[in-house]
C-alpha positions in Angstrom: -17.7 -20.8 -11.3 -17.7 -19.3 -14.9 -18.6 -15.6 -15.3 -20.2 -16.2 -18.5 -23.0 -13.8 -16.7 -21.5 -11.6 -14.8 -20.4 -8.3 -17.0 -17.1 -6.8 -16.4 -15.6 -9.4 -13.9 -14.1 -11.2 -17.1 -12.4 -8.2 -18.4 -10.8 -7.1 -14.6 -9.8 -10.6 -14.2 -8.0 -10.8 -17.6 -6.4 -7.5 -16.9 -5.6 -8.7 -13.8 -4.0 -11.8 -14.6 -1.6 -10.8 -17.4 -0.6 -8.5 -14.6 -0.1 -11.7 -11.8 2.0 -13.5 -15.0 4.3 -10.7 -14.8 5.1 -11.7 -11.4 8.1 -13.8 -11.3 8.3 -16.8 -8.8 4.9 -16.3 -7.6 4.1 -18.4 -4.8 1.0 -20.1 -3.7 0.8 -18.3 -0.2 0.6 -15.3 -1.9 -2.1 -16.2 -4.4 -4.3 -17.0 -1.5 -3.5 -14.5 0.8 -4.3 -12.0 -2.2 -8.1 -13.8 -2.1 -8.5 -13.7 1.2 -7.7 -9.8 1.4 -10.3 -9.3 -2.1 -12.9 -11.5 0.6 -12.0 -9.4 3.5 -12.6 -6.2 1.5 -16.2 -7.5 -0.1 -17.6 -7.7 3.4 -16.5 -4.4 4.5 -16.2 -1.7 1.5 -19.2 -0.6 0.2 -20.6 -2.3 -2.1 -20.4 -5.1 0.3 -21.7 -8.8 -0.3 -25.8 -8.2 0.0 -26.6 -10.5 3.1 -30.2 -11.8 3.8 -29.0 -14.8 5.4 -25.4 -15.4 4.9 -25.7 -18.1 2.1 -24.1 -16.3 -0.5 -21.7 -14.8 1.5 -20.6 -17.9 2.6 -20.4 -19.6 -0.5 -17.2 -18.0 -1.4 -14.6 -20.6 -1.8 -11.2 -20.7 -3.3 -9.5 -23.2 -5.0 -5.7 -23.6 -5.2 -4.4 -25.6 -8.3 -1.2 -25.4 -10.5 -1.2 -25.0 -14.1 1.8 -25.4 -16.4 3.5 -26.1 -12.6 2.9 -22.5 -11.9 0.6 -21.5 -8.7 -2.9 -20.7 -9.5 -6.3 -19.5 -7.2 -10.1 -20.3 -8.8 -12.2 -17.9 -6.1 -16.1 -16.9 -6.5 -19.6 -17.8 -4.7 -20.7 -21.3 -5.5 -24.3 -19.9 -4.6 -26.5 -20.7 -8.1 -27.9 -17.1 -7.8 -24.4 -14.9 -7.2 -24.4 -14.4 -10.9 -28.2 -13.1 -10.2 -27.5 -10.9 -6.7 -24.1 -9.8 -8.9 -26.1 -8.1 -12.1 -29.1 -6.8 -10.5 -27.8 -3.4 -10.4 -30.7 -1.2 -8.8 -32.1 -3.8 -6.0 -32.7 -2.6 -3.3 -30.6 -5.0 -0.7 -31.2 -5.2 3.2 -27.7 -4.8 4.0 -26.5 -1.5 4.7 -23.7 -0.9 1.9 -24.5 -3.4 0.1 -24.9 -3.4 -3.4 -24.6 -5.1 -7.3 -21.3 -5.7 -8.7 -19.7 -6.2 -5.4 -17.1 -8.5 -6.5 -16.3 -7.1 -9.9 -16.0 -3.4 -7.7 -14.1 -5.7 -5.1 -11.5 -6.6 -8.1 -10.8 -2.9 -9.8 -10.9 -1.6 -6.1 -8.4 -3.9 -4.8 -5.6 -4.5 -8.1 -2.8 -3.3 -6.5 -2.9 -4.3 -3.6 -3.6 -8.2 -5.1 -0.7 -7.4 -7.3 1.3 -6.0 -3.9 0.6 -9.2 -2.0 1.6 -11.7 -4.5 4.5 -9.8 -5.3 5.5 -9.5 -1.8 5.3 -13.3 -1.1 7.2 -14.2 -4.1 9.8 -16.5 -4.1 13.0 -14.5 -4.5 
């Protein structure tokens, strides 16, 4: 998915990144586990994922790959209105908690403790 939409989720995730390249011997586990703990906290920190009938919730995916041989995670909602749900900052959403710029909230919330987890699984 390309954020070219969503405001402010580009600029956490390239702050976020230099930070992960800073990491020596990252591992793969780590990456992941790090994404699975930013999907765990989306769907119970406030704002939460906005849920009317689980689609977009369930469209988030991650994608392992390497780059230049070093471990890397592609994660977002494959949903073709996220982007939409994302931005609309003053819906009203049925989900208690819910809200816009869950994910982008999600990110700033949740930096150290990404950068905790990947350090923690890297390969010493």
């Amino acid at each position: 998915m390309r954020y070219t939409h969503i405001r402010g989720v580009d600029t956490v995730l390239r702050n976020l990144n230099n930070e992960i390249k800073k990491i020596k011997n990252r591992s793969m586990e780590g990456l992941i586990e790090a994404v699975a703990e930013l999907e765990r906290d989306m769907d119970i920190t406030s704002p939460t994922v906005p849920v009317e009938f689980g689609n977009l919730r369930g469209s988030f995916f991650r994608e392992p790959f390497y780059t230049f041989g070093q471990p890397a995670v592609r994660f977002g909602f494959n949903a073709s209105y996220a982007w939409w749900v994302h931005e609309n900052v003053g819906a009203n959403f049925k989900r208690p908690g819910s809200g816009a710029k869950f994910l982008e909230a999600a990110l700033k919330r949740n930096e150290d403790k990404i950068l905790k987890i990947i350090q923690e699984y890297a390969k010493g």
